[in-house]
Structures are given as C-alpha cells and as structure tokens.
Chimera marker file (.cmm) of the C-alpha trace (Angstrom):
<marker_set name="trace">
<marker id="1" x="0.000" y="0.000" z="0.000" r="1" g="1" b="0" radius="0.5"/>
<marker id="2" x="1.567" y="3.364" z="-1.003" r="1" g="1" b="0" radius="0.5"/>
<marker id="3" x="1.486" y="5.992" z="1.474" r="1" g="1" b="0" radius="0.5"/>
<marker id="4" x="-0.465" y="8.511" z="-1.011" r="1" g="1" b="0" radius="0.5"/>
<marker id="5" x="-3.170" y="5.769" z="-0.148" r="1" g="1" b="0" radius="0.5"/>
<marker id="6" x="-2.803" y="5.471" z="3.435" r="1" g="1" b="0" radius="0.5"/>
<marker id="7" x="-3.230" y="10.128" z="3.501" r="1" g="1" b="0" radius="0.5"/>
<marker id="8" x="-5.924" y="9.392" z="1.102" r="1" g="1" b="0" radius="0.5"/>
<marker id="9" x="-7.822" y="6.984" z="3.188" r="1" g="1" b="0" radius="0.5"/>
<marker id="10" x="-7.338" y="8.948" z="6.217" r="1" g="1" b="0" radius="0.5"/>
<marker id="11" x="-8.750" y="12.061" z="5.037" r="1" g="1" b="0" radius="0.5"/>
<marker id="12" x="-11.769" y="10.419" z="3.300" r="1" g="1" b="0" radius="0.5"/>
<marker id="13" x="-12.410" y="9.100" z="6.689" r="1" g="1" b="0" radius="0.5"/>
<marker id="14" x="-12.160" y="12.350" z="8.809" r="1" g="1" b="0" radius="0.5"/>
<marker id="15" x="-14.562" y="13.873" z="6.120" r="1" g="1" b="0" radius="0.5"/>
<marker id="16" x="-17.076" y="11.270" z="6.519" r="1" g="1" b="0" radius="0.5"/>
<marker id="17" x="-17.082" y="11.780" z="10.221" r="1" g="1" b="0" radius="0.5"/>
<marker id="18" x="-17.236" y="15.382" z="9.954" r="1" g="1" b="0" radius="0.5"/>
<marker id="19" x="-20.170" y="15.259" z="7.683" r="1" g="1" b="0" radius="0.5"/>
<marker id="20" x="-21.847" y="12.784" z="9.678" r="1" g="1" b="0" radius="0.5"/>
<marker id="21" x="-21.792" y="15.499" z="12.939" r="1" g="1" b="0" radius="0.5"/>
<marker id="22" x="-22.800" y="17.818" z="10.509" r="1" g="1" b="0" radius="0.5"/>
<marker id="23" x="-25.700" y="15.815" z="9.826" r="1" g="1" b="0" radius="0.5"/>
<marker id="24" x="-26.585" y="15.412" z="12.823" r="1" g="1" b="0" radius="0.5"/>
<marker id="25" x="-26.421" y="18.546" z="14.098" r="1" g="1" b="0" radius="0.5"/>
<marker id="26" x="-29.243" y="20.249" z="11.595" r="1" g="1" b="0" radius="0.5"/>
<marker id="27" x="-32.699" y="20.382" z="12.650" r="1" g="1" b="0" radius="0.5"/>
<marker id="28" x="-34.888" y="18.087" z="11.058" r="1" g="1" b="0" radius="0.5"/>
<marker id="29" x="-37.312" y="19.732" z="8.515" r="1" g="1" b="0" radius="0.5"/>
<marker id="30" x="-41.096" y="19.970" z="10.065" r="1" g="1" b="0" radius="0.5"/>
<marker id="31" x="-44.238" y="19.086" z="8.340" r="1" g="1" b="0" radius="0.5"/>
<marker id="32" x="-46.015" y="22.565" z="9.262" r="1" g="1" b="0" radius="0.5"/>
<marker id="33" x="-45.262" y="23.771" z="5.407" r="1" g="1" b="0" radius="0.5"/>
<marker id="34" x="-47.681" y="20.409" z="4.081" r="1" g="1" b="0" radius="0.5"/>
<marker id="35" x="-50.391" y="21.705" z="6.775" r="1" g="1" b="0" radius="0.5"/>
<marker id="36" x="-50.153" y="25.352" z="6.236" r="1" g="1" b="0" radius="0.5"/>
<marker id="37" x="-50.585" y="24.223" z="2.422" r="1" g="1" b="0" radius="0.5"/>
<marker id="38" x="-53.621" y="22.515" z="3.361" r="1" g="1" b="0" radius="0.5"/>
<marker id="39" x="-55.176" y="24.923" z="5.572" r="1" g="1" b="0" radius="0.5"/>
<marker id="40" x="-54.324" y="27.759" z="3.576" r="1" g="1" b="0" radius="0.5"/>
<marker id="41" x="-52.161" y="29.383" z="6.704" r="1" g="1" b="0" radius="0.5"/>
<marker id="42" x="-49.795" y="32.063" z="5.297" r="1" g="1" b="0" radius="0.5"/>
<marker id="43" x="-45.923" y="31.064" z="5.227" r="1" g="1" b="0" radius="0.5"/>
<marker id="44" x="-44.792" y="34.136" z="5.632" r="1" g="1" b="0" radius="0.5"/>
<marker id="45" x="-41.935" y="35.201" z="8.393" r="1" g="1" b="0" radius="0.5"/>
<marker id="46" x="-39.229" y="36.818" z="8.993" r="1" g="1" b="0" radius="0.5"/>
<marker id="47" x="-37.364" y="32.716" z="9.229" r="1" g="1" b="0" radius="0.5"/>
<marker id="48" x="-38.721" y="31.604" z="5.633" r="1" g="1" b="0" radius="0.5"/>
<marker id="49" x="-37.386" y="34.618" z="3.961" r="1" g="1" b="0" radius="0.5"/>
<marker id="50" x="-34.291" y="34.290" z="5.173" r="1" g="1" b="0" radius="0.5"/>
<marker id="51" x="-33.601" y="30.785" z="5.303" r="1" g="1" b="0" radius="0.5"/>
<marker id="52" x="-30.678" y="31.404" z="2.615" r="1" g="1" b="0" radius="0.5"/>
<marker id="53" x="-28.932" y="32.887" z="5.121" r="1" g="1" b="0" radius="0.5"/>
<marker id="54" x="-29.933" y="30.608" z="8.719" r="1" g="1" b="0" radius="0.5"/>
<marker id="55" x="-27.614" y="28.384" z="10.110" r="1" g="1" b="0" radius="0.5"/>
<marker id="56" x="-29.498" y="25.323" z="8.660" r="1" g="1" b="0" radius="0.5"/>
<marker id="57" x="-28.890" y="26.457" z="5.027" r="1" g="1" b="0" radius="0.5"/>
<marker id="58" x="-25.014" y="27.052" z="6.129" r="1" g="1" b="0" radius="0.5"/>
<marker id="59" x="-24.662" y="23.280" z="7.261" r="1" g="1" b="0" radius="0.5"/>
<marker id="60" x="-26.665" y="22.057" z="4.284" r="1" g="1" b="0" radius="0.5"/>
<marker id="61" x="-24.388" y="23.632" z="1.993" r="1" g="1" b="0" radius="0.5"/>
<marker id="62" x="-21.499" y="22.269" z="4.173" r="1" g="1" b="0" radius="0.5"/>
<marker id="63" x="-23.174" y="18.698" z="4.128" r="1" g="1" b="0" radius="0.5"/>
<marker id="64" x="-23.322" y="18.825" z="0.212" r="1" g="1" b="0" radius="0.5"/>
<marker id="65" x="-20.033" y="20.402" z="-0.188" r="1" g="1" b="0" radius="0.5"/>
<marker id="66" x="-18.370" y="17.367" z="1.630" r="1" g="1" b="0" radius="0.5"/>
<marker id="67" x="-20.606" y="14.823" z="0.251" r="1" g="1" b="0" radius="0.5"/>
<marker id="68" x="-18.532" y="15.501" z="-3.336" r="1" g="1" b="0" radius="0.5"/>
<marker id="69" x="-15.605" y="15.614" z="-1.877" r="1" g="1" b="0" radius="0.5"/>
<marker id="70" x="-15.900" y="12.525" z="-0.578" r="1" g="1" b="0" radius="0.5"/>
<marker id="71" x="-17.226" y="11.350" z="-4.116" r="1" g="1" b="0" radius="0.5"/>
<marker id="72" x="-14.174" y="12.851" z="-5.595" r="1" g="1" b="0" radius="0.5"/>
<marker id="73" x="-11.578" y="11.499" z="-2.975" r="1" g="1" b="0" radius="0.5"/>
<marker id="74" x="-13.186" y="7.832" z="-3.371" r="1" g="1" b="0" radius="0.5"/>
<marker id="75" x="-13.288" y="7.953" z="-7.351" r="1" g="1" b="0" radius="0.5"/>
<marker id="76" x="-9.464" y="9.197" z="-6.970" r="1" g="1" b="0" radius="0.5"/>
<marker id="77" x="-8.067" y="6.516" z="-4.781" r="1" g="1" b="0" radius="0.5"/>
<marker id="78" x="-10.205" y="3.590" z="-6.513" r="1" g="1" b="0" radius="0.5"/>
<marker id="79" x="-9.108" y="5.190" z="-9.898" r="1" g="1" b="0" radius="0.5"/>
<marker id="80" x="-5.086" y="6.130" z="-9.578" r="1" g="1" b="0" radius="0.5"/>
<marker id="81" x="-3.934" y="3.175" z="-8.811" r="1" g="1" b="0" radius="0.5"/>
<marker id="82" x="-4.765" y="1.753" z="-12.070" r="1" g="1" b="0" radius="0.5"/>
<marker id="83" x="-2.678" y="4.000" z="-14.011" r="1" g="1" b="0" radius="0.5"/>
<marker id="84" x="0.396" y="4.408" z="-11.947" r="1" g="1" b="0" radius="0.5"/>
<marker id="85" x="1.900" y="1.371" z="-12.239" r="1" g="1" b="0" radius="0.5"/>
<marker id="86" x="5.214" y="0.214" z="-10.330" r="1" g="1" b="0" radius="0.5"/>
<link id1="1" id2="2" r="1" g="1" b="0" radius="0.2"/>
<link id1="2" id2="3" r="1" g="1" b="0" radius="0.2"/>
<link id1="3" id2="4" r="1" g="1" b="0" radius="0.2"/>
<link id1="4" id2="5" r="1" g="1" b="0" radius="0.2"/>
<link id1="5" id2="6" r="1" g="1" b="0" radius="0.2"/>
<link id1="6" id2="7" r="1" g="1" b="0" radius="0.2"/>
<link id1="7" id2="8" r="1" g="1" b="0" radius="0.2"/>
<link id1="8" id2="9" r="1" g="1" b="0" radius="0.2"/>
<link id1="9" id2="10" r="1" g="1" b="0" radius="0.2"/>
<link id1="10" id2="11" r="1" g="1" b="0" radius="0.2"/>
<link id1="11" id2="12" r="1" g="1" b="0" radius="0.2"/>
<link id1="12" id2="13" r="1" g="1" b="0" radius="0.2"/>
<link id1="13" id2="14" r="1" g="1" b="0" radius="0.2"/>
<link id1="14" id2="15" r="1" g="1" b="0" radius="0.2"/>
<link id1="15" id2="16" r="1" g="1" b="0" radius="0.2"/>
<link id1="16" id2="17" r="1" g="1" b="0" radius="0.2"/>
<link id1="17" id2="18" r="1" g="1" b="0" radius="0.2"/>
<link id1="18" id2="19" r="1" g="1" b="0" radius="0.2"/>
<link id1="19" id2="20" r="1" g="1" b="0" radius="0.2"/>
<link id1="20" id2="21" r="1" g="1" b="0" radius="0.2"/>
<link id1="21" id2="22" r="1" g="1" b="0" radius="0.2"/>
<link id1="22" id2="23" r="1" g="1" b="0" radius="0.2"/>
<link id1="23" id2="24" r="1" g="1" b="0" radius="0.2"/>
<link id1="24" id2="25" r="1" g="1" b="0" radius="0.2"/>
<link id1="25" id2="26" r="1" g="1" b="0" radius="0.2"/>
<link id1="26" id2="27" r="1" g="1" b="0" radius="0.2"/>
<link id1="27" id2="28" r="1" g="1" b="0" radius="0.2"/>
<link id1="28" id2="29" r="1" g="1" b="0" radius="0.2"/>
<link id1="29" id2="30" r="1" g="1" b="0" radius="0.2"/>
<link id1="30" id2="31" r="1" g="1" b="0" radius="0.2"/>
<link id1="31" id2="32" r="1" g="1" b="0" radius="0.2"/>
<link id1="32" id2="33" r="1" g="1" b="0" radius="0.2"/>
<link id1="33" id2="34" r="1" g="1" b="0" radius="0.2"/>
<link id1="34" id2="35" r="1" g="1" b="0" radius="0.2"/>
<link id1="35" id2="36" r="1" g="1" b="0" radius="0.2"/>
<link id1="36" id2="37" r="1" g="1" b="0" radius="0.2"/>
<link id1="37" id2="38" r="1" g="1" b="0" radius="0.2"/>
<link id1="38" id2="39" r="1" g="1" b="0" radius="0.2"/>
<link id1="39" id2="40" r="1" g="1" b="0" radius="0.2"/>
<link id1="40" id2="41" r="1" g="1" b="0" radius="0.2"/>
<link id1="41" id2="42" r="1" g="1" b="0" radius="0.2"/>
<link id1="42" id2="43" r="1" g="1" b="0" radius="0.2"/>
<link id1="43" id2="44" r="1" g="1" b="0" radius="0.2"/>
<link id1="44" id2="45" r="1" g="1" b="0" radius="0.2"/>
<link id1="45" id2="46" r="1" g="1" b="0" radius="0.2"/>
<link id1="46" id2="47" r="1" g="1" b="0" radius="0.2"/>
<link id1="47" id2="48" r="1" g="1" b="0" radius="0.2"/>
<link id1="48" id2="49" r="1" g="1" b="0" radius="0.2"/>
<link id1="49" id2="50" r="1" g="1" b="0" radius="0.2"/>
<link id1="50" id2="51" r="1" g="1" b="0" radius="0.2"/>
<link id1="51" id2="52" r="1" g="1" b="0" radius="0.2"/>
<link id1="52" id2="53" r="1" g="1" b="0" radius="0.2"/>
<link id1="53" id2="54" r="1" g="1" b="0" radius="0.2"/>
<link id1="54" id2="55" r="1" g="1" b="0" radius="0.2"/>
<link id1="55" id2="56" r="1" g="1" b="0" radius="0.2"/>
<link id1="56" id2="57" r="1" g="1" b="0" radius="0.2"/>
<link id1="57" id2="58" r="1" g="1" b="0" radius="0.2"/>
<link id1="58" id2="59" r="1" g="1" b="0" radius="0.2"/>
<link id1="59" id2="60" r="1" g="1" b="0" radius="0.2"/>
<link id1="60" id2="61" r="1" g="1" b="0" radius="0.2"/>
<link id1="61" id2="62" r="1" g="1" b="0" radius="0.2"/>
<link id1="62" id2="63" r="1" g="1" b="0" radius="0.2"/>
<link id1="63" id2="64" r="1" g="1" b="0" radius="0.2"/>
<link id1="64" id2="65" r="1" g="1" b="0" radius="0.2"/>
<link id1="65" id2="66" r="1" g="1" b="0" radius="0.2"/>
<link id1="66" id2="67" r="1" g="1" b="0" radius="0.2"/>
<link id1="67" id2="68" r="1" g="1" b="0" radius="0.2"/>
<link id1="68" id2="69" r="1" g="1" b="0" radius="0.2"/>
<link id1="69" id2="70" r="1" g="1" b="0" radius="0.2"/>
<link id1="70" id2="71" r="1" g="1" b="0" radius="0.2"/>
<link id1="71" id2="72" r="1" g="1" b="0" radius="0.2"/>
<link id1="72" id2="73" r="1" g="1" b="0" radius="0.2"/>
<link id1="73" id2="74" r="1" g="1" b="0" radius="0.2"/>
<link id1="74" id2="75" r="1" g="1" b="0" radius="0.2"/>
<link id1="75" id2="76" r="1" g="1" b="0" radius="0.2"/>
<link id1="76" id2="77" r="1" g="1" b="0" radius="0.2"/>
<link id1="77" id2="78" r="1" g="1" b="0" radius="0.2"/>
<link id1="78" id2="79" r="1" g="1" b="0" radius="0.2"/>
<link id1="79" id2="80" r="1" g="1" b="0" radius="0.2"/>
<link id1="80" id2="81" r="1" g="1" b="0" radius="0.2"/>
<link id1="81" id2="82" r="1" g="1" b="0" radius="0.2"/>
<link id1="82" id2="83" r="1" g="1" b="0" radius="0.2"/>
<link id1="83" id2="84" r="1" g="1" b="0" radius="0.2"/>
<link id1="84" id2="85" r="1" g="1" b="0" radius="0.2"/>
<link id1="85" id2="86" r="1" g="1" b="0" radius="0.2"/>
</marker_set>
C-alpha cells in the first residue's frame, strides 16, 4: 500500500465523520409547510425569507459540499492506482 493511499484513506475518513456530525447537528425539517398548504395558513416570516442565510442552510451547503468531496476522494483513490503502475 503506497502511502499517497494510506493520507488518502485517512482524510476520506475524517470527512465522513465530519459530515456525519454535521448531519446530525441540523434540525430536522417539520411538516407545518404540508399543513399550512392545506389549511391555507400564510408562510410568511421573517425565518422563511431568510432561510438562505440561517444556520441550517449554512450546514446544508457544508453537508453537500463534503458529500462531493468525498465522491471525488473515493473515485481518486479507486481510480489512480490503475494508471500508476510500479
């Protein structure tokens, strides 16, 4: 095993934990936008029109950014091998 693989594996693995405490630490998404739908409520507050900007949106862009990293990182140490050749 080259050590290229060995850093490689490593920091696939601390991104995977760090997305999955990223996970875990947004709020899951309530069903009051189905009912308000339904019962005609307005949606309307100061939290919906700026949910861009909330700490939720921060951590789901987080959550997505590592998610193709680790993509990338997996396709890249499943993938080099076969062309450098000893």
């Amino acid at each position: 095993m080259e050590v290229w693989e060995i850093v490689g594996g490593a920091v696939l693995l601390l991104i995977a934990v760090i997305t999955i405490i990223i996970c875990l630490a947004q709020e899951q998404k309530s069903q009051d936008s189905m009912t308000a739908a339904l019962t005609g409520a307005s949606t309307d507050s100061f939290y919906t029109k700026n949910e861009g900007r909330s700490r939720e949106a921060i951590l789901a862009k987080i959550t997505r950014v590592l998610g193709i990293l680790i993509f990338i990182i997996t396709l890249a140490l499943n993938i080099v091998p076969i062309f450098v050749k000893k």
